[in-house]
N, C-alpha and C positions, 0 to 999 in steps of 0.2 A: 387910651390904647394900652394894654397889657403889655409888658415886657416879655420880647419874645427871644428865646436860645434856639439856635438851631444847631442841633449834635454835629459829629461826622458824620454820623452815616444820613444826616439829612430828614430828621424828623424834629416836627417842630415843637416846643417846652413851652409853656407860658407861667410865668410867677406869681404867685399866691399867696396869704397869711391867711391864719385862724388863731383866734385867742384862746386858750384853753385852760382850764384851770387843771392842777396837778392837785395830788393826793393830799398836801398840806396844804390847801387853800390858796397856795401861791399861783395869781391870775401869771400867764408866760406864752410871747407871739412867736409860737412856727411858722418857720417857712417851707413851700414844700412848689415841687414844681408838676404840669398837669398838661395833657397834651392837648385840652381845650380851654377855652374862657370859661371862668365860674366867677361868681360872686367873691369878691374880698379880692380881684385881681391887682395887683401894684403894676405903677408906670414903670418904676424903674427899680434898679439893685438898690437895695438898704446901702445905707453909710457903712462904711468902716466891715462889708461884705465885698466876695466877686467868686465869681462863677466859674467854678472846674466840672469837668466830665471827669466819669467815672471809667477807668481803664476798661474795664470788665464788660459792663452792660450798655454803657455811653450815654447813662442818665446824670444831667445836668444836677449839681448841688451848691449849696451854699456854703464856702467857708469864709470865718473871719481873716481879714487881709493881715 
C-alpha cells in the first residue's frame, strides 16, 4: 500500500521515487508526490525525511528532518 498525504483542503498525495541520472552521469532518487498510484510507489517516508504542505498551493513535499 502506497503512502498516502492528505492535504488541508482534502485531496489525496501518494509517494513516489524515480532514479534518474543527471548531466554528469551521477545515478540520484527523487521523490515526488502524485494524486494516483503509479509504479515505483513507497510504503512509507524515507528515513531521516517528513512531509510539509506547501503554504501556497497545499502540495505535499519532502524535506530533510
Amino acid at each position: 500500500m502506497a503512502y498516502k498525504f492528505t492535504n488541508s483542503k482534502g485531496v489525496e498525495y501518494y509517494l513516489h521515487y524515480r532514479d534518474v541520472t543527471l548531466r554528469g552521469g551521477r545515478q540520484q532518487r527523487i521523490y515526488f508526490f502524485a494524486r494516483d498510484v503509479r509504479p515505483n510507489a513507497l510504503d512509507a517516508v524515507p528515513a531521516g525525511y517528513k512531509v510539509v504542505e506547501t503554504e501556497r498551493t497545499g502540495m505535499p513535499v519532502l524535506k530533510k528532518a
